[in-house]
N, C-alpha and C positions, 0 to 999 in steps of 0.2 A: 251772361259771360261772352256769347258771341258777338253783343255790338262790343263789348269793351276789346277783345280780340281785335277783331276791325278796326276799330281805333289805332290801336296799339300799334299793328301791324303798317297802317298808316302813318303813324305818327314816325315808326322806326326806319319808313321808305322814303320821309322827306328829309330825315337826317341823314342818309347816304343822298341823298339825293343833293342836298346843300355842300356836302363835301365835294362832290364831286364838278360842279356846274360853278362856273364863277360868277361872281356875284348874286348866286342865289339866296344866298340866305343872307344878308345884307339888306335885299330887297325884298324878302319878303320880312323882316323884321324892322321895316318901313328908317332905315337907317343910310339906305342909297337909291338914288333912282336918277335917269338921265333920261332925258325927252325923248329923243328917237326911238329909244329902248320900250318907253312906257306907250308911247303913240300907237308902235306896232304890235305892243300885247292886247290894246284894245280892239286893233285890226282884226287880230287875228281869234281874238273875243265873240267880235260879229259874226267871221266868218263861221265858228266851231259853233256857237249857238245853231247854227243856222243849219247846218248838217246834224247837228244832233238830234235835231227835232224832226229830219228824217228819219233818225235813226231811232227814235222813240216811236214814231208811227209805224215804222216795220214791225220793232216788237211789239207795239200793240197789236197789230194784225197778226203775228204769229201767235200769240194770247189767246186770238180767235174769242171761243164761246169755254175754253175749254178750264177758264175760273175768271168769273165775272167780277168779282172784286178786287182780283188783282189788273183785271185791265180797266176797272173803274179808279184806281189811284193813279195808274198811268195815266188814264186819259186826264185825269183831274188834275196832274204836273204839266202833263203836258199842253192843256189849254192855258195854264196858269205863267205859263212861261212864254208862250207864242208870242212873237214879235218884241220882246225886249232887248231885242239887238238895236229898238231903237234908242233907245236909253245911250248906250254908249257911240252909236251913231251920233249922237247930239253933243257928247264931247268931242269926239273927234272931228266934228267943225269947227269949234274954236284952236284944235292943234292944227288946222288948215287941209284937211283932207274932205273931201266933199263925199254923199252915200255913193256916187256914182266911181270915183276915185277906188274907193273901199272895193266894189264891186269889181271890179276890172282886177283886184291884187288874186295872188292864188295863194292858199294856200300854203303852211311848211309842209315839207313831206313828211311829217312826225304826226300832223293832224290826219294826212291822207292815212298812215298807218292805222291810227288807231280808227280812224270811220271803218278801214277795211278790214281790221280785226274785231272789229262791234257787230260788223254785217255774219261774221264768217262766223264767229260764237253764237249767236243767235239764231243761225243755220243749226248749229250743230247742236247746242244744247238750252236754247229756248231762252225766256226773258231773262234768266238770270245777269249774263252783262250788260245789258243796260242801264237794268236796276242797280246794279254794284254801280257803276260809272256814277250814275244822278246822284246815290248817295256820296261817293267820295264828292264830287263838285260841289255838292253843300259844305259839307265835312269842311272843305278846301276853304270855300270859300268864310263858313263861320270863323274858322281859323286867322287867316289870315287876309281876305280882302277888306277886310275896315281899316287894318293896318297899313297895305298900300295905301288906299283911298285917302284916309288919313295924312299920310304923307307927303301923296301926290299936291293934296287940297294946300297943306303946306309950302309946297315949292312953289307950284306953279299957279294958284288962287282957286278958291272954293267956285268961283264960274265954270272951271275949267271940270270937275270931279262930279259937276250936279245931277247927270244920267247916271255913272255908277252908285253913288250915294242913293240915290230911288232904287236902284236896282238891290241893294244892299238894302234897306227899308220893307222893300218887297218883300223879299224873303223869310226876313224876319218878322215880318205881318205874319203871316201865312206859314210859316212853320215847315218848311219844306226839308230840314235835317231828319226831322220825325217822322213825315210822311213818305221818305223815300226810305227810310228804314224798315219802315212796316214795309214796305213793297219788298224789299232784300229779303226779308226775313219770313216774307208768304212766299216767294218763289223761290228760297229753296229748300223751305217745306212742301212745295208741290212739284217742281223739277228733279230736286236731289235727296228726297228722302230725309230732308232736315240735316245734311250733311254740306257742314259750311266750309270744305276743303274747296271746292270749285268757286264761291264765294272769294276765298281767299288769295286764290292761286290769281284769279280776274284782279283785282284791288293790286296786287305786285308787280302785273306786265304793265297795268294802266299808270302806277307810277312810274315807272320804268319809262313810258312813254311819255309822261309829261316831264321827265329830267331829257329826254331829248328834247323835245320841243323847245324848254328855258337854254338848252346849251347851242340850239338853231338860233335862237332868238338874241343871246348875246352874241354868237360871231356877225349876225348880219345886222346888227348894228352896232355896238361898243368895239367890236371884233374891227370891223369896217373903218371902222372911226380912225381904230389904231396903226 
């Protein structure tokens, strides 16, 4: 009953979240998409991978010794995941941005946000957000990135979509919805007492935060445009 909660809870934070944010749910219902728009979520794809996976080695390191199997599923996401920013790196050549290019952008402040509220929860109350984050991004992504990808592949040609489609393949290889749920759901049986209120409370800022990120992301380019 608590992954279906999670879910739920999930599921009921991208429907406020589509209300609110233009053109989000449009585009995640792979029914709109514009180049600039799609270019810069892949940017900004690299960059989040790329901090995250600092942010998964802190909390593994705060993990310590102190339950070994919970930071053997970390480490085993975490290896499993390293460096597939190159994946979308390799689209984003064909939309004309070079890794060096990529390299040089910063950043929304919606992503600084949430790296700095990942750092600061995990200060304070151990692996638990992380874990929740890696599952929602699966979540996310089973959801709905076949449906962008899909559509992107549509617009703009299947050359253009072939790093995300791996990246999307990957995952699905390898089962990473399931395995980042067992991790949720050991930490916080061993942080919170089996008490999925701080589970859940984590899963609603972090939407919260990626409905700002989508609504950064349309003003600085559709926004822009207009």
């Amino acid at each position: 009953m608590s992954r279906e909660r999670l879910e739920k809870l999930a599921a009921d934070g991208m429907e406020r979240l589509f209300r609110k944010v233009p053109k989000a749910r449009e585009f995640h219902a792979g029914e709109w998409i514009d180049r600039d728009y799609y270019r810069r979520h892949l940017v900004e794809t690299v960059l989040r991978i790329r901090l995250n996976n600092e942010v998964d080695a802190y909390g593994l390191y705060k993990i310590g010794y102190k339950d070994n199997r919970l930071a053997s599923i970390l480490a085993q996401y975490l290896a499993e995941e390293n460096n597939h920013e190159g994946m979308f790196l390799r689209d984003l050549k064909h939309f004309g941005l070079s890794k060096d290019e990529v390299d040089a952008m910063r950043v929304y402040p919606s992503t600084e946000y949430l790296m700095g509220y990942m750092y600061f929860s995990i200060n304070q109350e151990g692996p638990i957000p992380t874990m929740v984050w890696n599952w929602l991004v699966e979540w996310y992504s089973d959801r709905y990135n076949q449906i962008i990808t899909t559509h992107a592949a549509t617009t703009y040609g299947l050359e253009m979509v072939k790093g995300s489609q791996a990246h999307l393949d990957y995952d699905d290889e390898h089962d990473h919805d399931d395995l980042m749920w067992s991790a949720v759901d050991r930490a916080v049986r061993g942080w919170a007492d089996g008490d999925f209120a701080a589970a859940e409370r984590h899963l609603v800022n972090f939407i919260d935060l990626i409905g700002l990120y989508f609504t950064e992301l349309y003003e600085d380019t559709v926004g822009q445009s207009a």
